[in-house]
N, CA, C and O atoms as a GROMACS GRO file, in nm:
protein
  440
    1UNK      N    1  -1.535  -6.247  -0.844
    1UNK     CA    2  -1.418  -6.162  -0.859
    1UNK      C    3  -1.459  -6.016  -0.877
    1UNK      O    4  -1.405  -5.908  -0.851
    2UNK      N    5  -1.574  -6.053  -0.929
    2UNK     CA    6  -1.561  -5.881  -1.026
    2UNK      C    7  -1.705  -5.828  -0.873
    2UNK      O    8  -1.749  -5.713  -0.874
    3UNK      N    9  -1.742  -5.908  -0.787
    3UNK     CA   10  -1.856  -5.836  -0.635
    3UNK      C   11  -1.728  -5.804  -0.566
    3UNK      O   12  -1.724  -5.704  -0.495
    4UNK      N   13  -1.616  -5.884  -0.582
    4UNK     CA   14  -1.480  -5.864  -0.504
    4UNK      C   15  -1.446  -5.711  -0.458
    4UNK      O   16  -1.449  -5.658  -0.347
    5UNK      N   17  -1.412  -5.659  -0.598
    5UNK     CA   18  -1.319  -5.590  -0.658
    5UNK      C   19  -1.464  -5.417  -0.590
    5UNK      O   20  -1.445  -5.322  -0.514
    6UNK      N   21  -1.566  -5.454  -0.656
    6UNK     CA   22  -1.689  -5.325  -0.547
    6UNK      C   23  -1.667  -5.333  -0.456
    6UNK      O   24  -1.607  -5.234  -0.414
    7UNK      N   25  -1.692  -5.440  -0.356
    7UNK     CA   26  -1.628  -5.454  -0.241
    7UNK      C   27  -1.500  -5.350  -0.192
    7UNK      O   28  -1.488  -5.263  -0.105
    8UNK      N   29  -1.435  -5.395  -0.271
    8UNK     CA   30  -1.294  -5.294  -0.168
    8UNK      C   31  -1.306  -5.183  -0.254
    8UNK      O   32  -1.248  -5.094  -0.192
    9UNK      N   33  -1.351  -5.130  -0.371
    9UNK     CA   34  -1.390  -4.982  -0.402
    9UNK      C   35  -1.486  -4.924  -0.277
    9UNK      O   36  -1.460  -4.819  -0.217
   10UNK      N   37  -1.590  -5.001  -0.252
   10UNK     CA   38  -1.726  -4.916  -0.205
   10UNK      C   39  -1.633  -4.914  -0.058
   10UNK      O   40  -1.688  -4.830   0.013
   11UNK      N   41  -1.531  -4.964   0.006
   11UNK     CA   42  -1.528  -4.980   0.134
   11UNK      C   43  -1.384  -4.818   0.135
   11UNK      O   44  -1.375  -4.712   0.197
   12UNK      N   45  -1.330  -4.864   0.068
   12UNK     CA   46  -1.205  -4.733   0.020
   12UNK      C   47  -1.282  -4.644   0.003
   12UNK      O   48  -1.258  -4.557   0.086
   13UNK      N   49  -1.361  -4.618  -0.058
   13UNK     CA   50  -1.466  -4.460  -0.096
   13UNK      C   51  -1.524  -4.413   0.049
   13UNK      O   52  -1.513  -4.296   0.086
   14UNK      N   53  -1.588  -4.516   0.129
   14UNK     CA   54  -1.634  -4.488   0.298
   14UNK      C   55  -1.514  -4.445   0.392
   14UNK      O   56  -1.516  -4.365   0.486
   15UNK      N   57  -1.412  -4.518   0.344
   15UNK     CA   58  -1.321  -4.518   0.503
   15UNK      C   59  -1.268  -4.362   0.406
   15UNK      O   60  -1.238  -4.267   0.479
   16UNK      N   61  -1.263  -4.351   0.344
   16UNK     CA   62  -1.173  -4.210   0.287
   16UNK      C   63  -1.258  -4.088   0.320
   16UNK      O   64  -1.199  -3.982   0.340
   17UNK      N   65  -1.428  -4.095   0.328
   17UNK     CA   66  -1.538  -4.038   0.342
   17UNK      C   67  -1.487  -3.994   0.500
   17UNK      O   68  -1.436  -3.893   0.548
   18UNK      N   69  -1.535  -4.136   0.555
   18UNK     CA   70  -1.510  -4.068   0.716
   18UNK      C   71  -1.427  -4.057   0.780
   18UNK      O   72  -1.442  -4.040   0.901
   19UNK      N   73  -1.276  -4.065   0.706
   19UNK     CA   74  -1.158  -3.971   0.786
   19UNK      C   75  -1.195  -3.859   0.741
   19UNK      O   76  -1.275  -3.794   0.808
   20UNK      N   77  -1.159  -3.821   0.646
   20UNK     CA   78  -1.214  -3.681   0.585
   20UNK      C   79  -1.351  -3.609   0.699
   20UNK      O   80  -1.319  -3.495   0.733
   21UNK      N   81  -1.422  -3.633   0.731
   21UNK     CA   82  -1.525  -3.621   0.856
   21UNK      C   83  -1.472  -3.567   0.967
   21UNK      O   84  -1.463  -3.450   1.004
   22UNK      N   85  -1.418  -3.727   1.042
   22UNK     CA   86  -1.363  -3.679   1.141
   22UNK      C   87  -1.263  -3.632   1.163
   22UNK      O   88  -1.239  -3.589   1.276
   23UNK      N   89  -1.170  -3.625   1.060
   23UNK     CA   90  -1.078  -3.474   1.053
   23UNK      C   91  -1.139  -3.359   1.029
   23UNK      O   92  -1.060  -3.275   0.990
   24UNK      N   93  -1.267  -3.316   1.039
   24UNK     CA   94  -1.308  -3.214   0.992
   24UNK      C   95  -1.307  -3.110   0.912
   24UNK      O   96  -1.352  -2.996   0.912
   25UNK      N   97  -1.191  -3.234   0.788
   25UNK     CA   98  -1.206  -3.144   0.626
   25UNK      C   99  -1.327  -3.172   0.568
   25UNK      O  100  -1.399  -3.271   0.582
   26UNK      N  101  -1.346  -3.037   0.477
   26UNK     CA  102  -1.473  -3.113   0.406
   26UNK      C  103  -1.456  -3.183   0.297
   26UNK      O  104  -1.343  -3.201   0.252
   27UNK      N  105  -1.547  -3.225   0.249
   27UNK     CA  106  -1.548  -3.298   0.149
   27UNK      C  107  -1.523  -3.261   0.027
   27UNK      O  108  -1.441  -3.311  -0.049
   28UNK      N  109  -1.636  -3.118  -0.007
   28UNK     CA  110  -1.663  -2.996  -0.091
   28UNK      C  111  -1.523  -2.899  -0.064
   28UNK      O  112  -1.518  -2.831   0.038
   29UNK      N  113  -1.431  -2.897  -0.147
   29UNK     CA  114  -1.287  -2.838  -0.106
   29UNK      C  115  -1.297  -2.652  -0.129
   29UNK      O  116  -1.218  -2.568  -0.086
   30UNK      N  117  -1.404  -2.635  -0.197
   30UNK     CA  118  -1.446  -2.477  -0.245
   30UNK      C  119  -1.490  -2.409  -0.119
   30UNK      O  120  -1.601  -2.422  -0.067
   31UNK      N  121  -1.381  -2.324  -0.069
   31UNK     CA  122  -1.485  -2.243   0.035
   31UNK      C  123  -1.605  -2.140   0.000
   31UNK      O  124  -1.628  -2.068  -0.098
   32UNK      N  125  -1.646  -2.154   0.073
   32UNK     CA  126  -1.768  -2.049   0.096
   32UNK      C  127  -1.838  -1.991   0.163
   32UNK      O  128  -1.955  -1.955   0.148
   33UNK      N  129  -1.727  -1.974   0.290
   33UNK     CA  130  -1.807  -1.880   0.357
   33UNK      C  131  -1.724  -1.751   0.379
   33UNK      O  132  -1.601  -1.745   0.376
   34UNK      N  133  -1.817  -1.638   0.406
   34UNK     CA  134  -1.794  -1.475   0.381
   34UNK      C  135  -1.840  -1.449   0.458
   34UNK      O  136  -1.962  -1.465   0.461
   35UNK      N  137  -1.747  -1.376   0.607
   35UNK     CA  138  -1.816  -1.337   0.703
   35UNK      C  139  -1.921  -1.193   0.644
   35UNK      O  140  -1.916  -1.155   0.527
   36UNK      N  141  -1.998  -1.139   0.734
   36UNK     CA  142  -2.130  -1.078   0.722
   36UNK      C  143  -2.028  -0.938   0.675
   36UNK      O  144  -2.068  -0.900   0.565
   37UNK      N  145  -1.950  -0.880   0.709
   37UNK     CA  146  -1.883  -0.778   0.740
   37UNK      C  147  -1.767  -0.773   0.617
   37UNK      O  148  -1.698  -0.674   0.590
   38UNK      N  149  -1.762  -0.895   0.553
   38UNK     CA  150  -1.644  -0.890   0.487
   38UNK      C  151  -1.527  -0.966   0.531
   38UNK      O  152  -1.502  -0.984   0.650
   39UNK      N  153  -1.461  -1.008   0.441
   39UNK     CA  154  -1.283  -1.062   0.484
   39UNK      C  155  -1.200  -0.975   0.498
   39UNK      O  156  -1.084  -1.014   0.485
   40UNK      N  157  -1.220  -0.831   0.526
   40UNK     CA  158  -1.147  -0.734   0.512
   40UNK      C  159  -1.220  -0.630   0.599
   40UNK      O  160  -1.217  -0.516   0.553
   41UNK      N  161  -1.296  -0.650   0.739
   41UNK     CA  162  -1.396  -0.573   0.818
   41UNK      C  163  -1.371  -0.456   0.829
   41UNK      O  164  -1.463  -0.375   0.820
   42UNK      N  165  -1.210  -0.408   0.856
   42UNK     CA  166  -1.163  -0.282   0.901
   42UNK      C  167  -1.042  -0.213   0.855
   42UNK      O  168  -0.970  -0.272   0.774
   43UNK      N  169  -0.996  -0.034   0.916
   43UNK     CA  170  -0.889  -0.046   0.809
   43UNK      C  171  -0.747  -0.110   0.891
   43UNK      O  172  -0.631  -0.124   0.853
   44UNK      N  173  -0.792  -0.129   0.975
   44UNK     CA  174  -0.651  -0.183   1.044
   44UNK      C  175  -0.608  -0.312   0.953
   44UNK      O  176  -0.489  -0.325   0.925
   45UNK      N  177  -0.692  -0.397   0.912
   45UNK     CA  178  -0.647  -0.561   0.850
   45UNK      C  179  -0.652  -0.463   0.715
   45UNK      O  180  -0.552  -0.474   0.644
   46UNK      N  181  -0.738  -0.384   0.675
   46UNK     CA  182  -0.673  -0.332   0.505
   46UNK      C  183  -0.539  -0.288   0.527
   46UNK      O  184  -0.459  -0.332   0.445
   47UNK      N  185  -0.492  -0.210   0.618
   47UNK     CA  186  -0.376  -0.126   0.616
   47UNK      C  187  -0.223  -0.245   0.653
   47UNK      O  188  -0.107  -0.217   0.625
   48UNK      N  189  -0.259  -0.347   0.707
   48UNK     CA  190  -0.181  -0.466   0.745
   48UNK      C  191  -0.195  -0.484   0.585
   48UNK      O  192  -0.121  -0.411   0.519
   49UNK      N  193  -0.268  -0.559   0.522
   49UNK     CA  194  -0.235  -0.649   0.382
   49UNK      C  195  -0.192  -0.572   0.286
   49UNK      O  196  -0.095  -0.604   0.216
   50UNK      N  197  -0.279  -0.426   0.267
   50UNK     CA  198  -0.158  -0.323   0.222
   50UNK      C  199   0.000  -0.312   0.222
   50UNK      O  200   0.082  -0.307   0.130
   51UNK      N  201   0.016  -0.312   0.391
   51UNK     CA  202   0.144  -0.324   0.381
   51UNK      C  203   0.208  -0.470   0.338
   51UNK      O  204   0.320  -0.504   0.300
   52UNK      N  205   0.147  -0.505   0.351
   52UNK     CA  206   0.214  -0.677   0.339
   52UNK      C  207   0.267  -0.723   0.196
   52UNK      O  208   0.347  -0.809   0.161
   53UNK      N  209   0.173  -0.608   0.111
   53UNK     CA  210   0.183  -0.692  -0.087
   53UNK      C  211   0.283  -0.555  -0.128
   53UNK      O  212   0.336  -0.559  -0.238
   54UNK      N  213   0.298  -0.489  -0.078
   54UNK     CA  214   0.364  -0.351  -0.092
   54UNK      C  215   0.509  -0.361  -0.029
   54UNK      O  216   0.574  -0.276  -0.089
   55UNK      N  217   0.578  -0.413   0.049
   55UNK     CA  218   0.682  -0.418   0.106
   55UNK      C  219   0.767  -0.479   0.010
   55UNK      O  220   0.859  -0.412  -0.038
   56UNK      N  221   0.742  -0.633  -0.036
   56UNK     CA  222   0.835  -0.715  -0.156
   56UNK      C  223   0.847  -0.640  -0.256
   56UNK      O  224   0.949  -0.657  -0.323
   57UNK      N  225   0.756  -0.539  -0.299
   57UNK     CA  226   0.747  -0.516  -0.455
   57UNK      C  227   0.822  -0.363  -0.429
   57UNK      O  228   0.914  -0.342  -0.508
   58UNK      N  229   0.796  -0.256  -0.329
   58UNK     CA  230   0.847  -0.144  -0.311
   58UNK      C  231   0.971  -0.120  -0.215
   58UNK      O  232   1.034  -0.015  -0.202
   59UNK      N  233   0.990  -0.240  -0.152
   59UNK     CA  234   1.094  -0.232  -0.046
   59UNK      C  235   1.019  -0.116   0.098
   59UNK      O  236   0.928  -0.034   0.094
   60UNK      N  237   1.124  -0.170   0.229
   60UNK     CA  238   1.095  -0.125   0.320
   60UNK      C  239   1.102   0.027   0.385
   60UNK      O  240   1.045   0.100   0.466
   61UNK      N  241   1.208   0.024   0.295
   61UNK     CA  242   1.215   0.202   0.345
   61UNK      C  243   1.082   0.271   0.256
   61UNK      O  244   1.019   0.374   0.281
   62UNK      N  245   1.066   0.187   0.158
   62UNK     CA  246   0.956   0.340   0.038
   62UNK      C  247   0.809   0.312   0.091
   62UNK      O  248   0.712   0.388   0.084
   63UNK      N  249   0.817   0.161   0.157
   63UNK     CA  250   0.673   0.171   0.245
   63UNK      C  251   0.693   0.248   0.388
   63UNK      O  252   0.596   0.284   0.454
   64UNK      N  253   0.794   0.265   0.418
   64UNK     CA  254   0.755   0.385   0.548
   64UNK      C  255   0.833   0.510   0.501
   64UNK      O  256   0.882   0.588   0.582
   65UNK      N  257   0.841   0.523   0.396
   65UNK     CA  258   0.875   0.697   0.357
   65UNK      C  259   0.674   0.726   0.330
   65UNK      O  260   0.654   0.845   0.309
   66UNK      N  261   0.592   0.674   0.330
   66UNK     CA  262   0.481   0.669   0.292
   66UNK      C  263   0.396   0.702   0.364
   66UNK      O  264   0.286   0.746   0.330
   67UNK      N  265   0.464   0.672   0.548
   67UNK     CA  266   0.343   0.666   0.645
   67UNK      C  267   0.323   0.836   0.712
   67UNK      O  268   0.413   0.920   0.702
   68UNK      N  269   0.197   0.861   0.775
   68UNK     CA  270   0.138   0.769   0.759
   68UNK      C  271  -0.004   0.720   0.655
   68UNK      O  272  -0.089   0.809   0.648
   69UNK      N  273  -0.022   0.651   0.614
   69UNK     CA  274  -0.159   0.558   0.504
   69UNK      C  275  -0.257   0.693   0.546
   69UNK      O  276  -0.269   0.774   0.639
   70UNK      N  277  -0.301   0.669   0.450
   70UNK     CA  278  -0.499   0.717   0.405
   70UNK      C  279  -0.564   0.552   0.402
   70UNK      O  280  -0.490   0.462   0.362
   71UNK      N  281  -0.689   0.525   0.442
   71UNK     CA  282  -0.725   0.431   0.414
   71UNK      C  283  -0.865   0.490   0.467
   71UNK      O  284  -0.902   0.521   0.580
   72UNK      N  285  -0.933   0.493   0.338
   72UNK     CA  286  -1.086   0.484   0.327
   72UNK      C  287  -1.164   0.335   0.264
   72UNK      O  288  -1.110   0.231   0.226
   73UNK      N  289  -1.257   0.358   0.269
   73UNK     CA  290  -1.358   0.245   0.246
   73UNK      C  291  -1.510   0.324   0.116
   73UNK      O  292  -1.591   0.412   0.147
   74UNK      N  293  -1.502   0.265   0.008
   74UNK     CA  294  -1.576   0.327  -0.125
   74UNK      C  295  -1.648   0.223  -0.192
   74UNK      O  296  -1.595   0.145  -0.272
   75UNK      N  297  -1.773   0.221  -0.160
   75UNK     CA  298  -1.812   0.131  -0.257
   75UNK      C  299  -1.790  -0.007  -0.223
   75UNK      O  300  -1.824  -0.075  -0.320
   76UNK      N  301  -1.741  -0.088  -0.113
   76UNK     CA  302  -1.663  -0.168  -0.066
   76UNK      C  303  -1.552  -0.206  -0.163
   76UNK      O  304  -1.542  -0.300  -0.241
   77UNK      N  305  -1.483  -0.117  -0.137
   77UNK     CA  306  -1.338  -0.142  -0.206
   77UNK      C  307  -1.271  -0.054  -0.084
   77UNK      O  308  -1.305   0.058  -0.046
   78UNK      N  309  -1.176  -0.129  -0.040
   78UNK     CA  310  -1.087  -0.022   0.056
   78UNK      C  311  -0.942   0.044  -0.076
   78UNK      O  312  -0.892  -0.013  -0.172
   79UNK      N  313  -0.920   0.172  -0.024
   79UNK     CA  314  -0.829   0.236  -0.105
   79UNK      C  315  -0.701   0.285   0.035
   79UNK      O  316  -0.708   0.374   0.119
   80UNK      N  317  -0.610   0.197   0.012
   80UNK     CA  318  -0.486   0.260   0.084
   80UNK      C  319  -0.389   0.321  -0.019
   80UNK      O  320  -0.351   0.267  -0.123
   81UNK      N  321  -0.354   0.454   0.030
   81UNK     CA  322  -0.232   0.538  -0.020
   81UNK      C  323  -0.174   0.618   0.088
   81UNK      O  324  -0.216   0.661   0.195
   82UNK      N  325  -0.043   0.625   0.012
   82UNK     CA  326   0.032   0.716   0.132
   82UNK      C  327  -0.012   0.862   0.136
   82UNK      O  328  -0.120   0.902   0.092
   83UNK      N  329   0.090   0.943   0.197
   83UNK     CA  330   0.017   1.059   0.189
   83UNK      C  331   0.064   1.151   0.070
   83UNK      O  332   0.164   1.149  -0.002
   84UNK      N  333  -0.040   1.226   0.074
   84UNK     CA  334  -0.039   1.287  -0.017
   84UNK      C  335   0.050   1.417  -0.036
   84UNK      O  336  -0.003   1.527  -0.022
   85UNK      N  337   0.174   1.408  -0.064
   85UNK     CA  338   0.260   1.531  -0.052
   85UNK      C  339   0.373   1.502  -0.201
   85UNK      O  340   0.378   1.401  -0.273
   86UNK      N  341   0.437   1.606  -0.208
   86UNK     CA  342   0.504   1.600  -0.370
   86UNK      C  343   0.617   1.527  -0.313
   86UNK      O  344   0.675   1.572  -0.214
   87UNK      N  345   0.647   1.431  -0.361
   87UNK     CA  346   0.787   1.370  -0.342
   87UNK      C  347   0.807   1.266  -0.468
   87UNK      O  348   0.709   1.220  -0.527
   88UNK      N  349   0.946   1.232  -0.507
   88UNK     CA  350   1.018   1.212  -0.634
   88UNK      C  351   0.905   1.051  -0.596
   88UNK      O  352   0.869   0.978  -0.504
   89UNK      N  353   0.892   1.067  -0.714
   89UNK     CA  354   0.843   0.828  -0.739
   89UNK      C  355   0.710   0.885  -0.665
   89UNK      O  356   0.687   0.787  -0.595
   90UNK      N  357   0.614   0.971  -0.635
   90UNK     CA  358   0.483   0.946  -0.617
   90UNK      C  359   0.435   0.883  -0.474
   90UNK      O  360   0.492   0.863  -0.367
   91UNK      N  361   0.326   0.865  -0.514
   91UNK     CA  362   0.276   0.768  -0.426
   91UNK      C  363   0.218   0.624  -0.443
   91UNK      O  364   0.159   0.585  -0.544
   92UNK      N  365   0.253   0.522  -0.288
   92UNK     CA  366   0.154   0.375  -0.366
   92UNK      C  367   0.028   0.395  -0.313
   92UNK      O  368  -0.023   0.462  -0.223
   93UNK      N  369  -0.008   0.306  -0.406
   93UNK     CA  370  -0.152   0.258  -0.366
   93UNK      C  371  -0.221   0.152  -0.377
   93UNK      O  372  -0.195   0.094  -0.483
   94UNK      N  373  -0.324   0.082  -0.292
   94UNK     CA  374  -0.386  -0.007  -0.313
   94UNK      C  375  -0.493  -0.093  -0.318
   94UNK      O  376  -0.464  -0.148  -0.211
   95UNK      N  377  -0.582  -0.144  -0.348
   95UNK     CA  378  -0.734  -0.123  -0.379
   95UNK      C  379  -0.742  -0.280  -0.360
   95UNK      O  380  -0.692  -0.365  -0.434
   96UNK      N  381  -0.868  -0.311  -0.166
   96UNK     CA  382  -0.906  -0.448  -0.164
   96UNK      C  383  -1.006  -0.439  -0.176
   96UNK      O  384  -1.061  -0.329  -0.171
   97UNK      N  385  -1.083  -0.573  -0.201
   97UNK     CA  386  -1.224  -0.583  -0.175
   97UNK      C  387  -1.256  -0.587  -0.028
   97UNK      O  388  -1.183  -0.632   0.060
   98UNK      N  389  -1.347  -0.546  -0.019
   98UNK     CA  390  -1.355  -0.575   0.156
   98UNK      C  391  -1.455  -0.690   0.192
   98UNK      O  392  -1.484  -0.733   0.304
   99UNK      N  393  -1.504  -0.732   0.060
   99UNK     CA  394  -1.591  -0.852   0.057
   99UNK      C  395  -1.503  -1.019   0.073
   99UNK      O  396  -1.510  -1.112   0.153
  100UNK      N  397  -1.424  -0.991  -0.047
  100UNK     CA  398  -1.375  -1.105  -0.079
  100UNK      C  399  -1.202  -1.098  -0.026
  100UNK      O  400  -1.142  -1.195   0.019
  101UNK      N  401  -1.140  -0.953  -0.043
  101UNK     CA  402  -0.956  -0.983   0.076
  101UNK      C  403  -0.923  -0.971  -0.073
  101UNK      O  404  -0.803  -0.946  -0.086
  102UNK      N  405  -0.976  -0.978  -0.172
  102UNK     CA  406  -0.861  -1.005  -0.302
  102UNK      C  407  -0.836  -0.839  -0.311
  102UNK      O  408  -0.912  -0.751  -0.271
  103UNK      N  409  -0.683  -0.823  -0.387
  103UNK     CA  410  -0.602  -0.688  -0.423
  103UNK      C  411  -0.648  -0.736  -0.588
  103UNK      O  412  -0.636  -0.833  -0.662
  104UNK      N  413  -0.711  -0.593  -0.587
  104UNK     CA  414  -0.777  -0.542  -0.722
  104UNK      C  415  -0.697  -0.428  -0.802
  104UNK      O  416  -0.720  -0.398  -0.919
  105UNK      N  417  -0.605  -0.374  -0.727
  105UNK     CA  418  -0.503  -0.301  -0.794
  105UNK      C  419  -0.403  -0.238  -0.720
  105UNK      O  420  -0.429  -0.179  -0.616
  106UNK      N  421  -0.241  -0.251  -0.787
  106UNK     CA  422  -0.105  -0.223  -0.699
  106UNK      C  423  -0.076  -0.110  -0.775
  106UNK      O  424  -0.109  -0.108  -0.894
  107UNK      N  425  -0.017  -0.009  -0.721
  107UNK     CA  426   0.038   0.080  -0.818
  107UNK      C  427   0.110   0.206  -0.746
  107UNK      O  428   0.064   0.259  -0.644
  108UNK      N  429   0.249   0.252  -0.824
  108UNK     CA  430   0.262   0.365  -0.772
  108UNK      C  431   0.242   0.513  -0.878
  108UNK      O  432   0.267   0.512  -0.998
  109UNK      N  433   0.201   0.610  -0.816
  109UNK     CA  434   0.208   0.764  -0.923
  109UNK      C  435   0.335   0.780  -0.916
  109UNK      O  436   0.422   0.733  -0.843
  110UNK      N  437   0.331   0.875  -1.030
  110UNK     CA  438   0.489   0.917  -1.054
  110UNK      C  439   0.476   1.131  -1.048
  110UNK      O  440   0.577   1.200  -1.062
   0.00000   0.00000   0.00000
């Protein structure tokens, strides 16, 4: 009973193994890979995800009262802001990694 019972564990643990395979998920669910260049290569994809986390939180008109972007690259941190001119509520801004795609800081000046 009890060689039984391994039996259909050890055979459930394989067949779950090699769908998982040949679906070509992995096994190891943690990614890890980082292209050479970064998840964030250029400013065109910074200036896209910029706009992308900035639109819900500032609305659409105050992200294109903004354009057009500054977007430099420091340290690998990309820094998008609008431009730089006096107008009421400031400017946004926003700070990715260009390693990892994560937003390291949202914010507008006043």
């Amino acid at each position: 009973m009890m060689m039984k019972r391994f039996s259909v564990i050890l055979v459930t643990l394989w067949t779950t193994a090699a769908v998982s395979l040949l679906l070509g998920q992995p096994t190891d669910a943690k990614p890890n890979y980082i292209p050479r260049q970064g998840v964030v290569p250029n400013k065109t994809t910074a200036l896209r995800i910029a706009k992308a986390v900035l639109t819900p939180i500032y609305g659409k008109k105050a992200v294109e009262a903004e354009e057009p972007f500054v977007v430099t690259l420091k340290n690998g941190i990309w820094n998008i802001h609008g431009q730089e001119r006096p107008r009421v509520g400031g400017n946004l801004y926003v700070e990715i990694s260009r390693k990892k795609g994560c937003i390291l800081r949202i914010y507008g000046t006043e």
